[in-house]
C-alpha positions as CSV (number, residue, x, y, z in Angstrom):
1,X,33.5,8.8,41.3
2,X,36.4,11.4,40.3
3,X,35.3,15.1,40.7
4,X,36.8,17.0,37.9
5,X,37.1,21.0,37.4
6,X,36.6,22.4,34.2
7,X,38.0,26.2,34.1
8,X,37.0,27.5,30.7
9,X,35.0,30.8,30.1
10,X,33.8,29.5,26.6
11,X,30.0,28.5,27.7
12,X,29.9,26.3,24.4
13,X,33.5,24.5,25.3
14,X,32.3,23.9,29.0
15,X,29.0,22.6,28.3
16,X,30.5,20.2,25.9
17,X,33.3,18.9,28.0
18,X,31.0,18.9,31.2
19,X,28.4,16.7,29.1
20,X,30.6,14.7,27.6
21,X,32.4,13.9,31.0
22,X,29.1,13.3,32.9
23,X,28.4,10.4,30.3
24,X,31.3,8.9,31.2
25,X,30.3,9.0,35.0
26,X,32.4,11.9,36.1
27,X,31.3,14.6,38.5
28,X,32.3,17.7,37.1
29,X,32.4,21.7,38.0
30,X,32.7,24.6,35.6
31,X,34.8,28.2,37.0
32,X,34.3,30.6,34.4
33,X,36.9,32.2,35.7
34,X,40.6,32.3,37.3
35,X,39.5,33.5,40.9
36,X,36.5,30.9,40.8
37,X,38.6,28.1,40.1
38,X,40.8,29.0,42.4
39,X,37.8,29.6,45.3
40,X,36.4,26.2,44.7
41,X,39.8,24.1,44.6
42,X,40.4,25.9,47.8
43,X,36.7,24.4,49.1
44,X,36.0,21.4,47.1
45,X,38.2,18.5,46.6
46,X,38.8,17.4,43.0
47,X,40.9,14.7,41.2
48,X,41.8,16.6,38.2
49,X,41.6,20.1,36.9
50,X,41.0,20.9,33.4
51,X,42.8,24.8,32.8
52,X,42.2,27.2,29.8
53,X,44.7,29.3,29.7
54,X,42.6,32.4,28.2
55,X,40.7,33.0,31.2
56,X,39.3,36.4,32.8
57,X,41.4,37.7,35.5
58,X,44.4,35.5,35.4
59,X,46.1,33.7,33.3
60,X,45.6,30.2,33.3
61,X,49.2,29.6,33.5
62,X,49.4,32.3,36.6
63,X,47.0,30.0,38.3
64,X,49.0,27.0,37.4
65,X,51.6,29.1,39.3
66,X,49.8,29.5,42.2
67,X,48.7,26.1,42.5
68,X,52.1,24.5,42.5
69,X,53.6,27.7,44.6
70,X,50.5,26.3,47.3
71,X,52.0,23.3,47.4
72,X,48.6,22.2,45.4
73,X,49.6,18.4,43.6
74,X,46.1,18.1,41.9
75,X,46.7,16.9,38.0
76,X,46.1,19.6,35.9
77,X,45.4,19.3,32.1
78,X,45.5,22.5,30.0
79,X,43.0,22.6,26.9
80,X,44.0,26.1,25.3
81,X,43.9,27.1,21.4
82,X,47.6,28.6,22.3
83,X,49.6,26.3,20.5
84,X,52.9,28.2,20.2
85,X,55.8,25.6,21.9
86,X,56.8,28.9,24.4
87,X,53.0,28.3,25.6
88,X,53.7,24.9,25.8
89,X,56.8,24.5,27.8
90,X,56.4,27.3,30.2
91,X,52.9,25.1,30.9
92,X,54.9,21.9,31.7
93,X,57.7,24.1,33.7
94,X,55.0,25.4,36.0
95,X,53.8,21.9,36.5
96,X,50.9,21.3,34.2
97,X,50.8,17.5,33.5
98,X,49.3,17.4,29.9
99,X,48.7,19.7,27.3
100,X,45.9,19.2,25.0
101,X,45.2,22.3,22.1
102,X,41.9,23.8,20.7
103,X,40.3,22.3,18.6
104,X,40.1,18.9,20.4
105,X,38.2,15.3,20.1
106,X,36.7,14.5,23.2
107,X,38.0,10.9,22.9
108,X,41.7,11.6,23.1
109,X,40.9,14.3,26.1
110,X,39.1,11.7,27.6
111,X,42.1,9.2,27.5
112,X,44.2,11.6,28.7
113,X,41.9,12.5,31.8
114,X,42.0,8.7,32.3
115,X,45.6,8.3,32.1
116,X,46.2,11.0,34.8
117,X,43.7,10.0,37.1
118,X,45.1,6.3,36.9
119,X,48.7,8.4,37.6
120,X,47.5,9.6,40.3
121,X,45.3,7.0,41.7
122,X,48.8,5.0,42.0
123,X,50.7,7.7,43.5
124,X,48.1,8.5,45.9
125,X,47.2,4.8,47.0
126,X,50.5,4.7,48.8
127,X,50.3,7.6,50.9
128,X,46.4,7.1,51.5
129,X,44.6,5.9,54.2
130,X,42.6,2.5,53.9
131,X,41.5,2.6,57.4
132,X,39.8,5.9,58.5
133,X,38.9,6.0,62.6
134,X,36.5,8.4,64.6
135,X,36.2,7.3,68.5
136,X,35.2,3.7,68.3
137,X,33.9,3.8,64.8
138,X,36.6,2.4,61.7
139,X,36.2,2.7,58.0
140,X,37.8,0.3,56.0
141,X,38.3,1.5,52.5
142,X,39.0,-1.5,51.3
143,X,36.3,-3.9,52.2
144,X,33.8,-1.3,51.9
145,X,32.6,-1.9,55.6
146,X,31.8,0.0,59.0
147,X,32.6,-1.4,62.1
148,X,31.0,0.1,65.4
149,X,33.0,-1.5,68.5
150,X,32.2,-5.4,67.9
151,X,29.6,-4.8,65.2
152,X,30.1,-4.7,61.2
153,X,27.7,-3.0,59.6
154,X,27.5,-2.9,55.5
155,X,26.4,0.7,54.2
156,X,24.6,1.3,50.7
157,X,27.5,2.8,48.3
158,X,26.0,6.8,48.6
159,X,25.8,6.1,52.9
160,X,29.4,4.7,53.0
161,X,30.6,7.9,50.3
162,X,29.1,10.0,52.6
163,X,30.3,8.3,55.8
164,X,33.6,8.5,53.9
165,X,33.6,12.1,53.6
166,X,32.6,12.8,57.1
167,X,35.5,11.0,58.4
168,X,38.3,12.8,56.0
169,X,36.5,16.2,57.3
170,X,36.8,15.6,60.9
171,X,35.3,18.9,63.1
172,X,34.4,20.7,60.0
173,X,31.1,22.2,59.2
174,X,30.5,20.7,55.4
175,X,27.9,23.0,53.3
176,X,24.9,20.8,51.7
177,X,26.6,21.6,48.6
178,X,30.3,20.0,49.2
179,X,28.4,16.9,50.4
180,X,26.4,16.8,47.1
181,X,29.5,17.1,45.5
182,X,31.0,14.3,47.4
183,X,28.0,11.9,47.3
């Protein structure tokens, strides 16, 4: 399931982009703000961000600046009412990889969430893992299984998601929270 962050201060735009995200079987997060979104893409892992740029604090093309300055490769999709083409190209230059303007349909923001998480999905398939290891335990991404020295075991989907992100979070201390979020 992708884990999507919406940062938007508009309650009204949030709610509606959250709702109509979650029908479509996405796990999503709302920052009302610049410093929130950047907190919680610091602490949570997401596929895709989903930037304002008219938020409180910064601007969201200042956190689309910090992001890429971090190193941060998460697909970001601006959904601003700035449609001026100086808005627009300094958003791409900074690394943004859509631009979608206020007022929206939720269909064509929804293709273009899909579109970028398939993008990614590809990119990140050959870099990623299928096999994850702790001590004599495996992982296998692939076939969905869990094998414990000799012995395969098959997990219910939430067990192996969970199993899943224990092994990617080795020696950390995950809050209840991040694991909901996971699961």
């Amino acid at each position: 399931m992708h884990r999507i962050l919406i940062a938007e201060d508009e309650p009204r735009i949030a709610a509606f982009v959250e709702e109509g995200l979650r029908a479509c079987g996405f796990t999503t997060t709302i920052a009302t703000d610049a410093e929130e979104a950047l907190l919680l893409i610091r602490q949570s892992e997401f596929d895709l961000l989903i930037l304002d740029l008219g938020l409180p604090g910064k601007d969201g093309l200042e956190v689309l600046e910090e992001l890429r300055g971090q190193g941060e490769s998460l697909p970001v999709i601006i959904l601003t009412a700035r449609d001026d083409i100086t808005d627009k190209v300094t958003g791409f230059e900074l690394g943004a990889d859509d631009y979608v303007t206020k007022p929206f349909r939720f269909e064509e923001l929804l293709a273009r969430i899909r579109a970028r998480l398939r993008n990614a999905a590809s990119s990140v398939y050959v870099r990623e893992e299928m096999v994850l290891k702790a001590g004599n335990v495996v992982l296998d991404l692939r076939t969905r299984k869990v094998r414990v020295g000799d012995r395969s075991l098959e997990l219910p989907a939430r067990e192996f998601t969970l199993a899943e992100t224990f092994f990617r979070h080795p020696g950390q201390v995950l809050s209840r929270q991040q694991l909901l979020d996971h699961v």
